[in-house]
N, C-alpha and C positions, 0 to 999 in steps of 0.2 A: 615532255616529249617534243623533242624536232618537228616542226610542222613540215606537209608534204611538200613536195616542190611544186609550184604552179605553175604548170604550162597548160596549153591546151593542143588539143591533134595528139602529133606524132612525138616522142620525145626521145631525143638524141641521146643514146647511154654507153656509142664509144670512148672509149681509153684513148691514150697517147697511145701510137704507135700499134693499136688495133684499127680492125675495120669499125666506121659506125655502124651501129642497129639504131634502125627505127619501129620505134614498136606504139603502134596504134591503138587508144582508150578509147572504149566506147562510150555513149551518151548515158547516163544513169538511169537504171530502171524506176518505173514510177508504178502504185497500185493503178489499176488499169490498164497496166501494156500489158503484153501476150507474149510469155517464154515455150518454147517447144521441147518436145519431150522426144528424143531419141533412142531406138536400142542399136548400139552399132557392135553391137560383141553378142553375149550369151543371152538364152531363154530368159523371160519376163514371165514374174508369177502375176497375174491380174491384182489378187488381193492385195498385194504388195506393193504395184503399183497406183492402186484406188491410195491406199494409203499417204504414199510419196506425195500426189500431184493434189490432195486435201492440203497439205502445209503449206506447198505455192499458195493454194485459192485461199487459203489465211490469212496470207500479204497480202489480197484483194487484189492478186494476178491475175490474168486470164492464160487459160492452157490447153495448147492444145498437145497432140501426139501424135506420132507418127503411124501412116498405116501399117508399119513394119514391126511395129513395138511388142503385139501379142503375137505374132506370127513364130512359125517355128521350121528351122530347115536344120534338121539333128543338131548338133548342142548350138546352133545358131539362132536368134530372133529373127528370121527368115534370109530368103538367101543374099549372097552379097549385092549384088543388083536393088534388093529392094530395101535394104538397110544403108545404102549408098545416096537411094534416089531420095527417098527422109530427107537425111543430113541437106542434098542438094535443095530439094523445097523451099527447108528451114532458112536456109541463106538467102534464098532468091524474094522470099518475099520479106518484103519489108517492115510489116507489121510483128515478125518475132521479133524480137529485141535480142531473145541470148538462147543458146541451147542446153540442155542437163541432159545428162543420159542416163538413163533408167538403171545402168547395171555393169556392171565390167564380163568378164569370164575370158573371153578371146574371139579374135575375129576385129579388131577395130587394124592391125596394121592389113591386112589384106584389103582393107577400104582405101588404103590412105595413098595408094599411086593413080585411083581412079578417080579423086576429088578436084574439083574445079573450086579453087579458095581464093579466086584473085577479086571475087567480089569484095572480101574482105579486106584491101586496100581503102577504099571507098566506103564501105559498110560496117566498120567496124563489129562483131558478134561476139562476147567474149561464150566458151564452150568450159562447162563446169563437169567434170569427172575426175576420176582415180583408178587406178590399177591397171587392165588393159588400155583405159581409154587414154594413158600417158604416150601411147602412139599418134593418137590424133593430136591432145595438148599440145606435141611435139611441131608437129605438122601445121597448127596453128600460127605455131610464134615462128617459125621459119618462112610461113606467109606474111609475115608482119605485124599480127595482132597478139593482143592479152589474151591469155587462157587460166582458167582459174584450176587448179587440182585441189579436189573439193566432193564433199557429200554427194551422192547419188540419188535416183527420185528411190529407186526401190530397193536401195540398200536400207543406206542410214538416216534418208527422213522416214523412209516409213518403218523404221527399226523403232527411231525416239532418238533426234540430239537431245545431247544436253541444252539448255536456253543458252548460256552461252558460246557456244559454235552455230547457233540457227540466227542469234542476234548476228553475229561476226561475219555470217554470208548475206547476210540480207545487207549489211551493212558494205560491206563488198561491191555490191552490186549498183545499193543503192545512195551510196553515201559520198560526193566527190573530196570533200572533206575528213575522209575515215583514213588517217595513219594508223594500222595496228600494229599493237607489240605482242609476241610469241614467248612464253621462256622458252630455253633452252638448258633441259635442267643437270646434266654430264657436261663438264669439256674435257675433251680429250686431249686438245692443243689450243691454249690459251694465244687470244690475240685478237684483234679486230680487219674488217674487210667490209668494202664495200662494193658492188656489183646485181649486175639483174641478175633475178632470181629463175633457174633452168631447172628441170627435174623429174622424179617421180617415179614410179614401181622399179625397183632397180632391176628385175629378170626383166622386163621390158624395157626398159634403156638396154641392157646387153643385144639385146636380141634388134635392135637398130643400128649394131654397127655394121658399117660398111654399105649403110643404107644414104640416101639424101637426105634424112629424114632426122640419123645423128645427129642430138643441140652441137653447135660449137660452143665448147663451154670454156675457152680461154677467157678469164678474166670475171667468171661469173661466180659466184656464189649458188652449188648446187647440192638438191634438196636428193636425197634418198630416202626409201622407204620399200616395206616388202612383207611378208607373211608367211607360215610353214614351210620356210625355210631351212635347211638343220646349220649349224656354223658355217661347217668343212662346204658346203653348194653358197654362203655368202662369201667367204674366201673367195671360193674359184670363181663368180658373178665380179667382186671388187677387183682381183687379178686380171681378168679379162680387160676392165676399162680401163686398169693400167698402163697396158701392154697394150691398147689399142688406142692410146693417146690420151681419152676422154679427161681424166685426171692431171693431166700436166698443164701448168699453167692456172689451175684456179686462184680464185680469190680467195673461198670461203667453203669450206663443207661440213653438210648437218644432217643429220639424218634423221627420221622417225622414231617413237619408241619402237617399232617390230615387233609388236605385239603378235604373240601368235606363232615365234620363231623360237623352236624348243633349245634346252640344253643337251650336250653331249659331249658326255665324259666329262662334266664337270665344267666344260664351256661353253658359253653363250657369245652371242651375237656383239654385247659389246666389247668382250676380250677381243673376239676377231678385230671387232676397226681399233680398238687399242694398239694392235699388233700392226698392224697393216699402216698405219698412221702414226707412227710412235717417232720418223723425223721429218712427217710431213714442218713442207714451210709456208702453210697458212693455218688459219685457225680451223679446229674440227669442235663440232656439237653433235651431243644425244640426247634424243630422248624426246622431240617435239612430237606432240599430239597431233599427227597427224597420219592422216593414212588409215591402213586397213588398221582394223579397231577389234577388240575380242568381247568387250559388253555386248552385251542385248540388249541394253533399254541406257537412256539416259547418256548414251555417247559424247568423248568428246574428239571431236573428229572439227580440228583447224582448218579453212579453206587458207589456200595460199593462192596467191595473182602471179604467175609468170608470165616471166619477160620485162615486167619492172623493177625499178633498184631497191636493195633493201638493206641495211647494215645486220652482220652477225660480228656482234660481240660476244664473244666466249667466255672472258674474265668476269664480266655484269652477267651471263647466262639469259642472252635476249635475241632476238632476232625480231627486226623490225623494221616497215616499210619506210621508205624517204620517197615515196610518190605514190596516191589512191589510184586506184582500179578504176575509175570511171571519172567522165567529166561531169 
């Protein structure tokens, strides 16, 4: 495997004839630091979360959580104010190193015009979630920083990863040396690309356009992913970013298996991007282990680092970083 590229800070990942991004690595977690624990979307079951934040303190983390986390203001972990003010906390002091969000459901983009992220210039925080919480991910790396789309505390640690996706986050995190490789076990359109990696629950990427908060995804290599879905609403979801730009110009597109996203009429999710993609002019992949998940126990649920570069190779069926998550 290609070793990672070493820089340290910020790292330059424009193209010719694009803008640069600079996208800021945080310092590596070490047993003994203190990651926080966020609900910025739906209700939090306690048990669930006792679960979840046992795995951190397994790492020999220290953790704390947010006053907002058990709270509850109708399908919300309490109301926007106070699941705002968390998130704010978590940034401002020093001693957390990263944040995890307990849970997705809805409610993170209605946070995300009231957030003050420019500590994150300076402060580097990588923010570990999936599903709704692909609003804030967003929001993240549009402030300059890494954001990780990745296990939840009270989804799928306290569900049961697999060891290997629990090694693969820790290692993420904690490992400035950690290049990983993904298969990517479908290609749809054979080819190679290289570019930073954007992405994540695709009905919440749609529902950011027209917002500040849309990745610019010219030249990037991006990740979809989604759940009870039926075909014909991922059609109209992939249509949508068509026609609203999102997809022009990429490097690289790959998507989730979509577990969870039923057949109908005899078609499935990946007839649609077969269809939909059939003269795309980059490479397309299915089927990465990532995202929402349909096990119970023993998940394999991949973290992925956006905003840094990564190559998809579709021919070899890999997707794989060319720069670690942390320094």
């Amino acid at each position: 495997m290609q070793a990672c590229v070493d820089t340290r800070g910020r790292q330059s990942l424009g193209e010719k004839g694009l803008p640069e991004v600079q996208v800021g690595r945080p310092d590596r977690i070490r047993p003994g630091d203190t990651v926080g624990v966020v609900a910025p979307a739906g209700v939090v079951d306690g048990e669930r979360l006792g679960r979840g934040v046992r795995v951190l303190e397994d790492w020999g983390l220290r953790v704390v959580t947010g006053e907002a986390v058990l709270q509850r203001h109708g399908y919300l972990a309490g109301t926007d104010e106070a699941r705002r003010n968390d998130i704010q906390r978590m940034l401002a002091d020093p001693a957390v190193r990263a944040l995890i969000a307990a849970r997705g459901g809805f409610g993170c983009q209605r946070l995300v015009p009231h957030l003050d992220l420019s500590v994150l210039r300076d402060r580097p925080k990588p923010l570990v979630g999936f599903s709704d919480v692909t609003a804030l991910l967003m929001a993240w790396v549009e402030a300059g920083t890494l954001a990780i789309h990745g296990p939840m505390v009270a989804a799928d640690l306290a569900a049961g990863l697999s060891a290997t996706s629990l090694e693969h986050l820790w290692r993420l995190l904690s490992d400035p040396t950690y290049c990983w490789e993904v298969a990517v076990p479908v290609t749809v359109r054979p080819g190679r690309a290289t570019g930073r990696l954007l992405g994540g629950c695709l009905s919440v990427l749609a529902t950011l356009l027209g917002t500040p908060w849309a990745p610019p995804t010219r030249g990037a290599v991006l990740f979809l992913e989604d759940v009870n879905e039926w075909p014909y609403r991922v059609d109209r979801l992939l249509t949508q970013l068509r026609q609203a730009g999102m997809l022009g110009g990429l490097a690289g597109l790959v998507l989730g298996s979509m577990e969870g996203c039923p057949e109908q009429e005899g078609i499935g999710v990946l007839d649609v991007v077969r269809e939909a993609f059939a003269d795309a002019p980059f490479p397309v992949g299915f089927g990465v282990p990532a995202g929402h998940r349909t096990a119970e126990t023993d998940i394999e649920h991949v973290a992925l680092p956006l905003g840094v570069p990564v190559e998809l190779d579709t021919e070899r069926g890999v997707l794989r970083a060319l720069a670690s998550a942390v320094l």
